[in-house]
N, CA, C and O of each residue as an XYZ file, in Angstrom:
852
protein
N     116.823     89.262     76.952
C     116.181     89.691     78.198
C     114.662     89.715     78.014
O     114.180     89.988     76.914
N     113.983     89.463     78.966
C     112.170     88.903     78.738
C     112.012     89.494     80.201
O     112.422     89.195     81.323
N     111.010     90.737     79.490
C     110.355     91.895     80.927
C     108.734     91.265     80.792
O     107.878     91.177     79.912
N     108.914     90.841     82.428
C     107.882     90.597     82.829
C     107.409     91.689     84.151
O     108.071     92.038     85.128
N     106.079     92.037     83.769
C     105.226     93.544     83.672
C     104.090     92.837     84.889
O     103.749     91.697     84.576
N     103.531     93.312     86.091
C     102.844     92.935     86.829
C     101.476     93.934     86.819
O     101.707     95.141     86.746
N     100.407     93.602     86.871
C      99.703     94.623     87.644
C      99.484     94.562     89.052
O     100.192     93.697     89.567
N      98.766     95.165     89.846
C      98.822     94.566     91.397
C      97.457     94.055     91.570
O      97.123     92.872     91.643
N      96.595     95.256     91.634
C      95.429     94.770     92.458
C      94.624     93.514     91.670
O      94.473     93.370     90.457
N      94.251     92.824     92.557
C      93.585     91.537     92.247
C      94.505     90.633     90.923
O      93.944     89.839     90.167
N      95.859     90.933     90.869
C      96.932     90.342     90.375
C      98.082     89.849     91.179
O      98.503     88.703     91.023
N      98.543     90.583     91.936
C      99.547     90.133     93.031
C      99.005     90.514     94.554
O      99.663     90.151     95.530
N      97.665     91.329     94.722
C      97.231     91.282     95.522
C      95.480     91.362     95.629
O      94.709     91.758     94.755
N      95.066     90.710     97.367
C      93.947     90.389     96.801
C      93.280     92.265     97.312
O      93.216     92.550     98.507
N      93.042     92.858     96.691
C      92.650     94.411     96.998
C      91.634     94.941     96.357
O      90.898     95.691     96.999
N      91.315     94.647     94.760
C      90.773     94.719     94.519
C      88.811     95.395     94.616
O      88.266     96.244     93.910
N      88.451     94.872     95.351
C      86.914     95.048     96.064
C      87.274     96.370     97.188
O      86.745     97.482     97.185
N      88.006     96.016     97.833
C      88.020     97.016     99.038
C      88.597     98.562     98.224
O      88.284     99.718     98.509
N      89.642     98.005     97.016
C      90.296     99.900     96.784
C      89.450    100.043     95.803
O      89.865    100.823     94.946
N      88.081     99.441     95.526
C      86.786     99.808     94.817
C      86.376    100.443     95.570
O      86.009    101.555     95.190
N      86.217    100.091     97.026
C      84.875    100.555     98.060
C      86.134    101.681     98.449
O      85.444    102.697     98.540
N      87.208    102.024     98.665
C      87.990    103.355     99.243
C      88.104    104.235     98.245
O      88.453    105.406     98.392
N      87.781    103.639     97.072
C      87.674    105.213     95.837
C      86.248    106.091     95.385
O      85.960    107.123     94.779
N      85.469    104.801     96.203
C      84.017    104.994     95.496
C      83.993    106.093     97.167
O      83.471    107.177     96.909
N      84.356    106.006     98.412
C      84.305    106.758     98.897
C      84.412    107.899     99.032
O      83.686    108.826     99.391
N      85.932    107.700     98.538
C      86.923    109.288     98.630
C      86.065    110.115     97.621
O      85.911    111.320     97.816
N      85.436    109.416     96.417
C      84.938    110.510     95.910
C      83.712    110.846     96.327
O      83.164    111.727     95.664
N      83.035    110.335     97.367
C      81.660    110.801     97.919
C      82.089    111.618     98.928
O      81.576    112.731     99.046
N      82.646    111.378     99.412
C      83.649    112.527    100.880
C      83.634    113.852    100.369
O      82.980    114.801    100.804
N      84.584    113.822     99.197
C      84.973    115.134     98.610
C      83.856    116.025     97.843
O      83.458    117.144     98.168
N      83.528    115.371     96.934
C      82.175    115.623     96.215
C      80.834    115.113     96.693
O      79.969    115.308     95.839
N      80.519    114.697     97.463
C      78.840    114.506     97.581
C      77.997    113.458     96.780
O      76.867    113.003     96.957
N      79.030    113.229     95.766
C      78.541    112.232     94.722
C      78.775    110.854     94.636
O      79.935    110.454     94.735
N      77.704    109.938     94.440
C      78.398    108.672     94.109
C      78.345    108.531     93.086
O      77.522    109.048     92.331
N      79.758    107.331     92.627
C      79.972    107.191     91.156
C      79.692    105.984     91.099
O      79.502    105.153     91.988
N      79.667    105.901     89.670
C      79.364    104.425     88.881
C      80.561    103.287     89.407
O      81.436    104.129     89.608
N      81.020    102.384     89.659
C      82.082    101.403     89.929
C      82.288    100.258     89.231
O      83.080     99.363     89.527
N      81.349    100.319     88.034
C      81.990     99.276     87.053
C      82.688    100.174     85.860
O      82.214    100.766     84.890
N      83.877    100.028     86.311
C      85.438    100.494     86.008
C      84.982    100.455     84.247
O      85.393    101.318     83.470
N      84.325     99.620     83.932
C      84.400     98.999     82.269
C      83.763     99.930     81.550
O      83.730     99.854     80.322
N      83.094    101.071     82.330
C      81.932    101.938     81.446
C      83.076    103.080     81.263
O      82.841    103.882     80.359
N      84.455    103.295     82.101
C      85.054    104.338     81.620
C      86.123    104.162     80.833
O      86.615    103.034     80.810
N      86.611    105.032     80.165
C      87.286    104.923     79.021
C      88.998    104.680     79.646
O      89.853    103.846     79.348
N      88.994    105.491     80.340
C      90.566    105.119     81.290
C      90.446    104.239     82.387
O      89.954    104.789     83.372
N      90.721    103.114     82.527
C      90.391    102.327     83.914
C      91.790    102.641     84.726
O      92.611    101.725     84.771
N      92.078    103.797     85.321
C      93.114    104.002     85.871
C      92.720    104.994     87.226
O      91.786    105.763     86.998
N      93.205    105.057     88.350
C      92.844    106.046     89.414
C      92.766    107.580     88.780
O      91.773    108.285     88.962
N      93.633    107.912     88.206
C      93.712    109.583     87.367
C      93.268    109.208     86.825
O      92.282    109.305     87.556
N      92.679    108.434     85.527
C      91.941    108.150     84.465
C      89.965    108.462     84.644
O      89.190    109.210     84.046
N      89.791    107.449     85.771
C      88.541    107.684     86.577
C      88.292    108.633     87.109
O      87.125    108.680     87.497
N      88.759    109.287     87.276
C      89.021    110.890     88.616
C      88.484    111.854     87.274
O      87.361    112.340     87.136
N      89.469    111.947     86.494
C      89.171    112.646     85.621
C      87.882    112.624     84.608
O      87.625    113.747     84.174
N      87.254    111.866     84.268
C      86.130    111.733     83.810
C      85.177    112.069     84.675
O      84.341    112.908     84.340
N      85.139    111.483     85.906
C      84.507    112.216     86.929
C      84.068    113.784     87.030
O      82.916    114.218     87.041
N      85.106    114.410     87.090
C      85.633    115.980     87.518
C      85.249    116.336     85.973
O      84.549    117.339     85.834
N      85.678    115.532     84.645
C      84.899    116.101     83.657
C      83.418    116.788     83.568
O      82.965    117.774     82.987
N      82.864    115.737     84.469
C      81.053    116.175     83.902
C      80.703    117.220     85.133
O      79.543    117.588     85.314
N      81.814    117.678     85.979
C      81.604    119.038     86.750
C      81.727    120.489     86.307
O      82.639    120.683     85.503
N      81.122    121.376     86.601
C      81.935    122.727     86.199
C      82.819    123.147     87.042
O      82.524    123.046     88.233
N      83.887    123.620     86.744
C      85.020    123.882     87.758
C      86.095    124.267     86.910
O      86.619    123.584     86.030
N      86.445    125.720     87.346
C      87.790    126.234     87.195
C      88.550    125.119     86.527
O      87.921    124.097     86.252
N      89.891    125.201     86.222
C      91.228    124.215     86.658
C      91.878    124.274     87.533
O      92.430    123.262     87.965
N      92.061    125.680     88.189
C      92.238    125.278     89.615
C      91.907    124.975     90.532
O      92.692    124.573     91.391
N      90.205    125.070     90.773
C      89.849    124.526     91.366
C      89.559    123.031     90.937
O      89.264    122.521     92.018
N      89.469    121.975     89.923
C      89.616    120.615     89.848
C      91.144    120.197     90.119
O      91.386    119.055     90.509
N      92.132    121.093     89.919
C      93.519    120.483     90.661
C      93.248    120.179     92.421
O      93.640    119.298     93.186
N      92.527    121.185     92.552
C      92.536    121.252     93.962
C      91.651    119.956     94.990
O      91.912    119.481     96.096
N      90.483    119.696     93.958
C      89.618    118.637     94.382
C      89.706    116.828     93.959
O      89.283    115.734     94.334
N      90.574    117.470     92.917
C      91.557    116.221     92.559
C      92.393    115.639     93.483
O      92.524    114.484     93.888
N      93.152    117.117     93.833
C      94.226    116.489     95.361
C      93.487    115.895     96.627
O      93.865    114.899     97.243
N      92.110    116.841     96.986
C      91.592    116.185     97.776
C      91.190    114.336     97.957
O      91.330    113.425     98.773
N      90.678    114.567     96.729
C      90.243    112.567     96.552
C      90.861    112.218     96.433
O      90.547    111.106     96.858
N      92.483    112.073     95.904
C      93.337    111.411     95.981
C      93.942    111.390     97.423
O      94.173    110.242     97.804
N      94.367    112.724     98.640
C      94.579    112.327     99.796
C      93.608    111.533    100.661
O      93.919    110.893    101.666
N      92.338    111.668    100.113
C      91.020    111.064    101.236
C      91.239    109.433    101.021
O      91.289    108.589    101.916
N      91.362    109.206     99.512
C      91.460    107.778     99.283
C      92.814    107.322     99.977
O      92.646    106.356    100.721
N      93.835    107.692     99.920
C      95.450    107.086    100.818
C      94.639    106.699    102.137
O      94.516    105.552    102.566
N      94.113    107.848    102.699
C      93.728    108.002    103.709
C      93.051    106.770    104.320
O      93.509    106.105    105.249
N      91.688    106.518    103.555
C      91.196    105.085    103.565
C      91.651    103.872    103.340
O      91.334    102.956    104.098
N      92.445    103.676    102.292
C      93.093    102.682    101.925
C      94.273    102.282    103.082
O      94.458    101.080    103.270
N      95.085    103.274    103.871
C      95.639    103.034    105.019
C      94.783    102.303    106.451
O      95.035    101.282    107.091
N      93.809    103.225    106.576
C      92.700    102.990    107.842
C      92.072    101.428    107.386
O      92.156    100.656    108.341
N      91.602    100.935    106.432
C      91.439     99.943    105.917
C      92.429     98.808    105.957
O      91.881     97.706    105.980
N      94.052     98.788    105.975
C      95.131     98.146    106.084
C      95.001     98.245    107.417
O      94.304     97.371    107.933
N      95.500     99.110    108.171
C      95.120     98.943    109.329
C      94.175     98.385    110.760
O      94.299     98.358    111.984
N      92.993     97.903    109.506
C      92.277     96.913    110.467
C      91.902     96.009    110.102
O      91.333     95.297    110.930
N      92.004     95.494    108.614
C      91.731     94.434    108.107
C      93.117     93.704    107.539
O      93.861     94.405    106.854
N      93.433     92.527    107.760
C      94.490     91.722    107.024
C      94.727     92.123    105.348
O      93.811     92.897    105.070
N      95.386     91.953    104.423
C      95.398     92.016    103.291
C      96.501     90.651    102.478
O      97.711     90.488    102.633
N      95.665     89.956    101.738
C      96.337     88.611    101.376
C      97.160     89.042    100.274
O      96.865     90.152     99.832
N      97.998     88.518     99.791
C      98.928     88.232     98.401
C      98.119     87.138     97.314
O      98.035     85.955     97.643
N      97.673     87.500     96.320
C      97.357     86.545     95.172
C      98.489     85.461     95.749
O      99.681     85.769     95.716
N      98.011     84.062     96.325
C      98.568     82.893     96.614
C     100.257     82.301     95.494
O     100.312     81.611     94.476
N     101.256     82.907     96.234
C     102.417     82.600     95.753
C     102.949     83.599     95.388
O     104.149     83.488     95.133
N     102.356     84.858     95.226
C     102.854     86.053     94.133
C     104.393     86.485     94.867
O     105.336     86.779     94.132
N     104.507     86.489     96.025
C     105.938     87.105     96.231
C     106.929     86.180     96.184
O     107.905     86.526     95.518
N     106.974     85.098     96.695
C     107.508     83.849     96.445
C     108.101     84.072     94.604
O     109.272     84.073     94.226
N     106.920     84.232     93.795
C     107.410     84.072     92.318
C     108.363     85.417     91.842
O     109.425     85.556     91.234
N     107.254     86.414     92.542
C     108.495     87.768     92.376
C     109.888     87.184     92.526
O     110.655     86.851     91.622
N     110.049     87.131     93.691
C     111.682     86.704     94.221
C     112.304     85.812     93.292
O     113.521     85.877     93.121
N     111.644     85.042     92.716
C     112.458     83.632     91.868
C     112.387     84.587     90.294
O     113.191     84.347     89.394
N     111.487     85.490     90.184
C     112.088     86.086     88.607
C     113.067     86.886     88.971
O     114.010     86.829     88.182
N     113.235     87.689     89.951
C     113.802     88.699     90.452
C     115.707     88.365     90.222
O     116.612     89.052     89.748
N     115.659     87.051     90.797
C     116.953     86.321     90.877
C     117.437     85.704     89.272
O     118.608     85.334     89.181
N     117.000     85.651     88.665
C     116.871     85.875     87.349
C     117.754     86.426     86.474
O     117.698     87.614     86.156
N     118.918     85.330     85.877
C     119.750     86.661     84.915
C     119.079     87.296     83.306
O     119.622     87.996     82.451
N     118.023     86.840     83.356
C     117.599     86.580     81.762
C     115.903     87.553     81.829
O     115.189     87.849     80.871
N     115.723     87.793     83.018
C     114.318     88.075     83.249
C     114.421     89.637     83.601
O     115.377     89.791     84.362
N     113.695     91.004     83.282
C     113.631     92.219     84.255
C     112.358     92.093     84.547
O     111.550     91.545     83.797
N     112.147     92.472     85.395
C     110.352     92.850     86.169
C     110.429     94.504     86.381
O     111.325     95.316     86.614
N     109.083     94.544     86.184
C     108.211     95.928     86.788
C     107.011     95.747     86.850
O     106.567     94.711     86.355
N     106.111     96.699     87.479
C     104.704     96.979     87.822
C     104.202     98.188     87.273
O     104.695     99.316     87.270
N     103.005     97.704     86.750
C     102.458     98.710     85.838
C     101.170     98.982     86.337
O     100.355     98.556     85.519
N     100.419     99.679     87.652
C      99.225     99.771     87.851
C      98.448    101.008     87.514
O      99.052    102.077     87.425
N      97.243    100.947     87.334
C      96.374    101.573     87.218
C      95.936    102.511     89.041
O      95.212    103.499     89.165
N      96.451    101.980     89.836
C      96.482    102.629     91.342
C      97.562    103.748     91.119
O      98.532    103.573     90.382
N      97.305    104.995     91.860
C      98.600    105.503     92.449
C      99.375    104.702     93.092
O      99.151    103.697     93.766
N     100.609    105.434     92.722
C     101.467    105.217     93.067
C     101.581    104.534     95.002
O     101.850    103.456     95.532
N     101.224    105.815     95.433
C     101.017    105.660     97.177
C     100.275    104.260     97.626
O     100.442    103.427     98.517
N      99.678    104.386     96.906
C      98.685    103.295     97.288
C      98.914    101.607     97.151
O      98.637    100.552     97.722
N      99.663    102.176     95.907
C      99.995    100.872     95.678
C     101.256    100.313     96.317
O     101.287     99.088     96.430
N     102.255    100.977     96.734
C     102.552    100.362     97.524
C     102.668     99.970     99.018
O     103.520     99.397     99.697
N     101.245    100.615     99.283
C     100.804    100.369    100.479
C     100.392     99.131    100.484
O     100.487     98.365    101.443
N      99.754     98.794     99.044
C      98.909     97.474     99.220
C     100.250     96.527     99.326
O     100.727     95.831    100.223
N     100.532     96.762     98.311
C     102.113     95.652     98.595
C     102.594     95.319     99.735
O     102.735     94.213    100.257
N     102.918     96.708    100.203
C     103.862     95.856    102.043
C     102.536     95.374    102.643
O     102.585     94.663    103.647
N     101.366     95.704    102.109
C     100.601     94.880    103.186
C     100.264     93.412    103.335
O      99.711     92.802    104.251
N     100.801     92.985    102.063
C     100.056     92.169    101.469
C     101.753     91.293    101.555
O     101.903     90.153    101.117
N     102.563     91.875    102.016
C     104.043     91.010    102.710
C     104.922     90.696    101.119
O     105.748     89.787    101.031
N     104.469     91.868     99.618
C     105.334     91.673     98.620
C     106.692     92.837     98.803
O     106.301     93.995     98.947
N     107.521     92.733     98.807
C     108.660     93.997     99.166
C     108.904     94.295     97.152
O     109.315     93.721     96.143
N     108.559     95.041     97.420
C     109.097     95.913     95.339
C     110.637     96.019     95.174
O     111.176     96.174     94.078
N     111.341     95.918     96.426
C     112.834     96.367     96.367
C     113.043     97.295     95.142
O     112.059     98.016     94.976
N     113.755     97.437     94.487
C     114.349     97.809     93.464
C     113.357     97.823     91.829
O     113.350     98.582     90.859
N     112.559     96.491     92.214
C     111.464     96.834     91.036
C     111.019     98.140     90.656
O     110.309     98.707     91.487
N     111.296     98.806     89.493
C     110.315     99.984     88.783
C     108.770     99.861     89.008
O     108.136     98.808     88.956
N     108.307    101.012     89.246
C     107.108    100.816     89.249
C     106.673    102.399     88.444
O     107.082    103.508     88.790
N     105.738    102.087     87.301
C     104.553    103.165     86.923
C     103.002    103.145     87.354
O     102.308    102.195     87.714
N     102.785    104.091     87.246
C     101.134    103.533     88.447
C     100.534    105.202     87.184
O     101.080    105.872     86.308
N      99.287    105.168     87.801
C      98.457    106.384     87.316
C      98.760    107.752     88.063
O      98.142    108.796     87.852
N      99.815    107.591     88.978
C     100.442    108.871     89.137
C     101.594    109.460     87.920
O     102.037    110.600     87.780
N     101.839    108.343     87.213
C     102.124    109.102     86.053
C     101.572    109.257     84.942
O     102.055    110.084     84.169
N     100.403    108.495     84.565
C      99.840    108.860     83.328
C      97.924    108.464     83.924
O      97.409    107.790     84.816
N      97.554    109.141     83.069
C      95.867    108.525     83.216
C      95.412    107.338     82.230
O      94.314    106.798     82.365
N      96.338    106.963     81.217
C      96.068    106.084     80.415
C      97.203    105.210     81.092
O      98.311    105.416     81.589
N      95.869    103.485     80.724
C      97.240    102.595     80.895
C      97.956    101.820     80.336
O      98.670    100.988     80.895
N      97.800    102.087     78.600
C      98.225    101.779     77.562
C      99.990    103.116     77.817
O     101.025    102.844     77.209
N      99.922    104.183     78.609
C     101.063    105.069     78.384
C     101.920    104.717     79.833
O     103.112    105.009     79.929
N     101.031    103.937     81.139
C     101.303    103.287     82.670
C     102.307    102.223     81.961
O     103.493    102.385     82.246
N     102.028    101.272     81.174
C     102.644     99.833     80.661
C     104.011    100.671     79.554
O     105.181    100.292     79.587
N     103.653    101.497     78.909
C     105.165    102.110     77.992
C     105.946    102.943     78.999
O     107.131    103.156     78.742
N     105.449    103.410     80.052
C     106.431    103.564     80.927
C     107.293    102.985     81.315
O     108.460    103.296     81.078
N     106.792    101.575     82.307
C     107.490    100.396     82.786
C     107.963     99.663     82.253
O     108.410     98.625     82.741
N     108.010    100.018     80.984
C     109.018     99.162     80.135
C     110.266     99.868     80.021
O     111.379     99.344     79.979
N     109.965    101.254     79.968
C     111.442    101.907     79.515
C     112.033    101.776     80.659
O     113.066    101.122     80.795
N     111.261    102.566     81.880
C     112.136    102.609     83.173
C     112.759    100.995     83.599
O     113.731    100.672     84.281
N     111.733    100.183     82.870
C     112.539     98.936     83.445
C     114.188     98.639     82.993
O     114.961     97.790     83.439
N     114.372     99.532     82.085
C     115.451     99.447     81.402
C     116.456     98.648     81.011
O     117.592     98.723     81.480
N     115.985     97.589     79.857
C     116.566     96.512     79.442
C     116.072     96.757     77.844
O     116.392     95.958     76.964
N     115.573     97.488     77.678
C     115.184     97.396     76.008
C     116.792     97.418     74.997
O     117.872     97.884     75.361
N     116.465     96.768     73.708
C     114.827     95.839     73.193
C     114.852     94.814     74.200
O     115.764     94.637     75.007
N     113.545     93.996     74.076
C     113.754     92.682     74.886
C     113.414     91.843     73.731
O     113.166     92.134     72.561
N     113.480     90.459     74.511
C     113.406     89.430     73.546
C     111.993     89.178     73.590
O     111.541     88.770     72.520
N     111.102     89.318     74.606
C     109.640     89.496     74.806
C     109.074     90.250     75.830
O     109.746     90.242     76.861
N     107.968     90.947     75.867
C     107.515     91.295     76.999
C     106.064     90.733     77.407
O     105.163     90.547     76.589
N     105.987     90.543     78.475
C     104.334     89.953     78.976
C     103.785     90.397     79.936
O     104.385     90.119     80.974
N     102.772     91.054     80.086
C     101.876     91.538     81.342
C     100.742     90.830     81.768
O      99.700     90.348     81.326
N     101.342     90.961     82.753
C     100.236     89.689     84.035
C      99.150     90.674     84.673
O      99.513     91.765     85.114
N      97.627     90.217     84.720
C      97.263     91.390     85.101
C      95.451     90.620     85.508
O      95.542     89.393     85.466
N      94.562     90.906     85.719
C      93.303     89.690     86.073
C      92.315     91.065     85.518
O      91.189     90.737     85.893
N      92.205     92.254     84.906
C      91.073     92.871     84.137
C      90.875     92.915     82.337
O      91.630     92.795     81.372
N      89.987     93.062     82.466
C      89.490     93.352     80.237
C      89.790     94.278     79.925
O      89.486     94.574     78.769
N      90.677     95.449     80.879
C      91.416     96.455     80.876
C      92.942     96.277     80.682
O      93.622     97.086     80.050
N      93.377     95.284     81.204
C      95.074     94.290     81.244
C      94.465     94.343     79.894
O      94.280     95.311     79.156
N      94.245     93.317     79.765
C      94.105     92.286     78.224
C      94.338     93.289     77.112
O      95.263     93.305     76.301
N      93.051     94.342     77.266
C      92.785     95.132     75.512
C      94.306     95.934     76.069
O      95.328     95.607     75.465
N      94.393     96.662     76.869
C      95.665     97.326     76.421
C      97.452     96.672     76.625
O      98.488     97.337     76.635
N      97.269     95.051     76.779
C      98.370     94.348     76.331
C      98.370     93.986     74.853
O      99.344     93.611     74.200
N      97.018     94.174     74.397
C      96.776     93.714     72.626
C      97.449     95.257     72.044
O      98.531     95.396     71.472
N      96.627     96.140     72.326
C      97.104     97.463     72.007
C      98.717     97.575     71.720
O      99.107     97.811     70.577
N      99.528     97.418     72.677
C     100.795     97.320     72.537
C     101.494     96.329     72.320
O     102.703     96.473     72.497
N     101.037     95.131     71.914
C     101.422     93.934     71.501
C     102.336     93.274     72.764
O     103.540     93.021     72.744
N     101.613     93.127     73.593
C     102.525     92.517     74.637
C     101.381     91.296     74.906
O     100.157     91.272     74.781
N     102.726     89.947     75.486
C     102.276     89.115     75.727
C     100.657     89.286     76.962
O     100.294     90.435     77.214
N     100.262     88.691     77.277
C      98.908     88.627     78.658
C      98.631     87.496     78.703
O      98.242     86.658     77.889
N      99.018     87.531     80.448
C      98.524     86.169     80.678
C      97.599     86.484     81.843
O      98.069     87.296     82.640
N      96.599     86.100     82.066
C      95.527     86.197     82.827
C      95.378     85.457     84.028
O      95.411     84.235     84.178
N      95.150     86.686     85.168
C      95.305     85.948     86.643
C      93.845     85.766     86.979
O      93.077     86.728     86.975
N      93.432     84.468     87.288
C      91.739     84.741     87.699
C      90.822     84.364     86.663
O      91.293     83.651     85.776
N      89.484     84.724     86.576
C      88.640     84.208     85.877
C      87.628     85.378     85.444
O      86.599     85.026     84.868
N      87.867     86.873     85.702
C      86.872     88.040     85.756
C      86.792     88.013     83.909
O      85.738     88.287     83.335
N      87.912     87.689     83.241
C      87.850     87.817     81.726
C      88.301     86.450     81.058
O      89.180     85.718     81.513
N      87.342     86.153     79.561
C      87.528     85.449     79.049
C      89.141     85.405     78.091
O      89.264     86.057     77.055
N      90.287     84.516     78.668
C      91.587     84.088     77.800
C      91.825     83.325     78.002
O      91.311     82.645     78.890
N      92.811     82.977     77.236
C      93.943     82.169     77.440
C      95.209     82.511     76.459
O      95.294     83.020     75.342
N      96.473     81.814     77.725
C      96.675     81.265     78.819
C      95.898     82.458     80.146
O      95.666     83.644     79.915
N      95.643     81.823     81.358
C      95.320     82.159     82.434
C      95.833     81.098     83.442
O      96.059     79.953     83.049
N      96.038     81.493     84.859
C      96.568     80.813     86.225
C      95.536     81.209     87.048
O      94.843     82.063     86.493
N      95.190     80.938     88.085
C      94.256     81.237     88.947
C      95.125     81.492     90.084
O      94.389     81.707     91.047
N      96.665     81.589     90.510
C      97.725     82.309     90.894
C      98.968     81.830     91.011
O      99.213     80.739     90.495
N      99.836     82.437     91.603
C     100.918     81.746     91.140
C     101.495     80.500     91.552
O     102.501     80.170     90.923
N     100.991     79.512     92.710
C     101.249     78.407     93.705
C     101.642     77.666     92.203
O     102.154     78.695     91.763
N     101.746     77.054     91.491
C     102.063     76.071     90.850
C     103.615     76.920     89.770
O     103.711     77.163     88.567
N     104.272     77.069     90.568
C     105.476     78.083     89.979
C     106.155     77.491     88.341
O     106.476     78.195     87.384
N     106.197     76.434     88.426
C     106.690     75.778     87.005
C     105.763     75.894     85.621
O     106.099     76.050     84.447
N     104.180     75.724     86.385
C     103.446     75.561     85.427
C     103.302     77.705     84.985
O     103.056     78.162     83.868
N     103.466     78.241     85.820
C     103.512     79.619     85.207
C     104.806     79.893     84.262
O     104.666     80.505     83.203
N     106.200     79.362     84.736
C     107.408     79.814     83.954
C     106.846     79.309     82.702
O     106.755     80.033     81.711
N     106.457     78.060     82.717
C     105.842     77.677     81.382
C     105.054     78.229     80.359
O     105.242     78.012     79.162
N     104.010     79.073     80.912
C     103.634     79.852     79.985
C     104.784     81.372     79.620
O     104.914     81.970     78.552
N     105.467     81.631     80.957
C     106.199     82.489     79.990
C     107.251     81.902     79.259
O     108.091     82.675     78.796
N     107.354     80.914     79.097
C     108.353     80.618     78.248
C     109.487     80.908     79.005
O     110.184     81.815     78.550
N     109.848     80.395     80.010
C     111.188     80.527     80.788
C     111.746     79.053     81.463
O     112.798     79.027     82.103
């Protein structure tokens, strides 16, 4: 069995830029502050991961950072909906199409491993016309690291051992923590220097090919 591991944004969907501009909000809404948005300067590139470093360099109770935590996380749904709602949202070219053909798959399990909440992410999905059906999904509603997001979705995917695993994913955040855990990476896009990489999934044979299927 060979678990193949997705990330979403700007991997199976194109979201990327915009759930930059709805987080960089939510946390100016809530806090007053704007933050930095190149994801690469923080140590967790994950929605709880970022939040939390954030709320680090504040003084604040713990109950009160639970509390302002919840806030930016409802303000951002919030946006990220109002945002779906008036703007179209594309699919990385082929991505559900390929879902469906691993999906059908006796030899293959899938899951999604994002760095988004949970909520969110699969908001982006139905928007973006991918259905998760039954796919597992771990997101940063369960962990703030996404070296512990990716050992999630493997267990819940529940097929272990496998014969390989590979995570598809388009950040230098995918990559170092697919090396970290020794999982295959194959690179969607061009934001980081690898190989193998696809620029998406429309050429369906030439991707099984790199996974070896």
């Amino acid at each position: 069995m060979h678990l193949i591991m997705f990330d979403i944004d700007g991997t199976l969907v194109q979201s990327y830029d915009f759930d930059t501009q709805c987080f960089a909000q939510a946390v100016e809404t809530v806090l007053g502050t704007r933050i930095d948005t190149d994801w690469g300067n923080y140590t967790d590139v994950t929605d709880s991961g970022i939040l939390s470093s954030i709320l680090d360099e504040l003084s604040m109770t713990e109950s009160d950072r639970t509390i302002v935590a919840q806030d930016v996380k409802d303000t951002f749904i919030h946006l990220v909906e109002k945002h779906i709602e008036t703007h179209p949202v594309a699919e990385i070219p082929g991505a559900a199409r390929f879902i469906n053909l691993l999906a059908a798959r006796p030899d293959t399990a899938l899951a999604f491993a994002t760095g988004g909440w949970r909520e969110t992410a699969l908001l982006k999905l139905a928007a973006a016309g991918i259905d998760p059906g039954d796919i597992p999904i771990a997101s940063a509603s369960d962990h703030h690291r996404r070296v512990d997001i990716m050992k999630t979705a493997a267990t819940i995917a529940g097929g272990e051992p496998y014969d390989s695993i590979t995570y598809i994913g388009d950040g230098p955040w995918d990559k170092s923590a697919s090396a970290y855990l020794g999982y295959r990476f194959i690179l969607v896009g061009n934001r980081v220097a690898h190989t193998p990489s696809i620029p998406n999934f429309s050429e369906t044979d030439a991707v099984l090919e790199l996974l070896r299927l």
